[in-house]
C-alpha positions in Angstrom: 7.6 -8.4 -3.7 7.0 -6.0 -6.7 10.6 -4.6 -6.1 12.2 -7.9 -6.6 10.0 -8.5 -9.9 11.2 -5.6 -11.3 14.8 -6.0 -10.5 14.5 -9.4 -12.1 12.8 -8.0 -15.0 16.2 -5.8 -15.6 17.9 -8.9 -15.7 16.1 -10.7 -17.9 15.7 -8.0 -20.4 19.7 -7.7 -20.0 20.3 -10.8 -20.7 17.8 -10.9 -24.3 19.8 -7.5 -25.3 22.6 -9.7 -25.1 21.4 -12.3 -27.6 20.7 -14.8 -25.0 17.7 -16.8 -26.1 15.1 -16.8 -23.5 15.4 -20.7 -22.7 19.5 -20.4 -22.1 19.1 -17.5 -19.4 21.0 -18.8 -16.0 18.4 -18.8 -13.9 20.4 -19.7 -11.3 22.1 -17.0 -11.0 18.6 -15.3 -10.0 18.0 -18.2 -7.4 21.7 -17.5 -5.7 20.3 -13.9 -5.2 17.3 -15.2 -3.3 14.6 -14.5 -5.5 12.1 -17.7 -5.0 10.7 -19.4 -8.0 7.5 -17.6 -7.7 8.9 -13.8 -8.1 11.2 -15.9 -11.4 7.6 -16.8 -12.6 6.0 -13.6 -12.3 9.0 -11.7 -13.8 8.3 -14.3 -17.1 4.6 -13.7 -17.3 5.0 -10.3 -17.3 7.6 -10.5 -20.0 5.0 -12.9 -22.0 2.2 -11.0 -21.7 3.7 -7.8 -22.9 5.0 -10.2 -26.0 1.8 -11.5 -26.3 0.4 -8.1 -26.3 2.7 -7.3 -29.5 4.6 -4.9 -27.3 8.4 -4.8 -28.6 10.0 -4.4 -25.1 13.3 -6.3 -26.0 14.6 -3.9 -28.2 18.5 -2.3 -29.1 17.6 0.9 -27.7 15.1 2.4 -25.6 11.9 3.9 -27.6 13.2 7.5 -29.2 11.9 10.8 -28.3 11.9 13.7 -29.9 12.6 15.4 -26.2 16.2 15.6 -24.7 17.7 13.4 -21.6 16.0 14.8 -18.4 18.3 16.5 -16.3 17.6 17.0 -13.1 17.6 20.4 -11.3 19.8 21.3 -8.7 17.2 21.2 -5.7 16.2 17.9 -7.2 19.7 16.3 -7.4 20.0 17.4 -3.4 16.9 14.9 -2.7 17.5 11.8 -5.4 21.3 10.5 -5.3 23.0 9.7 -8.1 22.3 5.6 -7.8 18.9 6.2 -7.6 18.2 8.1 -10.7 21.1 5.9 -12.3 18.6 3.2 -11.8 16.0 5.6 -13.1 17.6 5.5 -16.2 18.5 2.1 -16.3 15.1 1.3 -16.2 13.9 3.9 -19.2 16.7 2.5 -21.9 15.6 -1.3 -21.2 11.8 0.6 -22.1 10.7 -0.7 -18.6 9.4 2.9 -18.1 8.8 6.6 -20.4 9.8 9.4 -20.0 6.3 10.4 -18.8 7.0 8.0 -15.8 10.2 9.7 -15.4 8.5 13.2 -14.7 6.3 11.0 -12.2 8.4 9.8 -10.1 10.4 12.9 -9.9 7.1 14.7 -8.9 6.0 12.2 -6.4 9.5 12.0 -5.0 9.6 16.2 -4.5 6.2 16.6 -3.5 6.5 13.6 -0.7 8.8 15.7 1.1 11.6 13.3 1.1 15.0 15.2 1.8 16.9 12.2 0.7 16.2 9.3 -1.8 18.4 6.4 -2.2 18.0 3.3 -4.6 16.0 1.2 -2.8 13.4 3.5 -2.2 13.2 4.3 -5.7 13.1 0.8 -6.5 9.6 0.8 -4.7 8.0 3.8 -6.2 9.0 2.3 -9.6 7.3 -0.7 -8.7 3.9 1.3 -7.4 4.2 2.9 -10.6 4.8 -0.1 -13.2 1.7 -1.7 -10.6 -0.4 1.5 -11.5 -0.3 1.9 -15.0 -0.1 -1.7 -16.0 -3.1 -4.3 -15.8 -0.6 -7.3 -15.3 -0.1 -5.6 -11.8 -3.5 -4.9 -10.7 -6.5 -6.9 -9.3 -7.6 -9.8 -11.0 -4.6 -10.5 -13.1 -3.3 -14.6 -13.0 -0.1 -12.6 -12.8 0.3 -11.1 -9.0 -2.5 -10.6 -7.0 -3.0 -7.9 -4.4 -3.2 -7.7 -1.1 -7.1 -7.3 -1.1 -7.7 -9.9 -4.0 -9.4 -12.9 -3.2 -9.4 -16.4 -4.9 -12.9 -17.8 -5.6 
C-alpha cells in the first residue's frame, strides 16, 4: 500500500508544480487508476502534515546542493535499469527524497545482491525508505498504521 501512496504523492505534487490549486486536482483521474479513497486520503495527510510541519515540499525545483547529479557506476547501472533510477530521480527533484536517500537505496540495492532492479521494485524500497525516516509512516501515526499497530 505504501507503493501506491507514494506514486500518488508524485502526482499530486505534479499537479501543485503546475499551478493547480489543491482543491481543483482531478481526483478522478487517481480513482480511474485504482487507487481507493483511502490510499487518496493518506497521500493528502501526508502532504498536510509536511505543510503543517512548515516543510516547503511544493517547490520550483528540488532543494540545491552543493554536490553534483549522482551518476551511477558501471557495475551499478548493470543491476538498476534506466526506469528505475529515472524514477529515482523523479522522486529527488519533486524533494520526495535527498540525495542522502539516494546513496541509500543505491547501497541497499548493491548490497542485497539483486542482479537486476526494475521500477517497481524500486518503487517498494522507496516506500520502506520514506516509511523509515518519516514519523507520518511509522507506528502510531493517524496517518497509516502498520501491520503490528493496534487500535485501542
Amino acid at each position: 500500500m505504501q507503493e501506491k501512496i507514494v506514486e500518488i504523492l508524485v502526482y499530486l505534487i505534479g499537479e501543485l508544480r503546475n499551478n493547480i490549486p489543491i482543491t481543483d486536482i482531478d481526483l478522478t483521474v487517481l480513482s480511474k487508476k485504482g487507487y481507493s479513497t483511502t490510499e487518496i486520503s493518506t497521500a493528502f495527510n501526508w502532504l498536510y502534515e509536511k505543510i503543517s510541519d512548515g516543510e516547503n515540499i511544493i517547490t520550483d525545483t528540488a532543494p540545491t546542493s552543493p554536490h553534483s547529479h549522482r551518476v551511477l557506476h558501471d557495475v551499478e547501472r548493470a543491476v538498476i535499469n534506466a526506469d528505475a533510477y529515472g524514477y529515482v530521480i523523479q522522486l529527488r527533484e519533486l524533494g520526495l527524497i535527498s540525495d542522502m536517500d539516494i546513496e541509500v537505496l543505491i547501497d541497499r540495492i548493491m548490497m542485497s545482491g539483486y542482479t537486476t532492479i526494475d521500477i517497481n521494485e524500486i518503487k517498494t524500497m522507496v516506500a520502506q525508505l520514506m516509511a523509515e525516516s518519516d514519523d507520518s509512516f511509522n507506528t502510531g501515526s493517524r496517518t497509516m498504521l502498520g501491520g503490528k499497530d493496534a487500535i485501542n
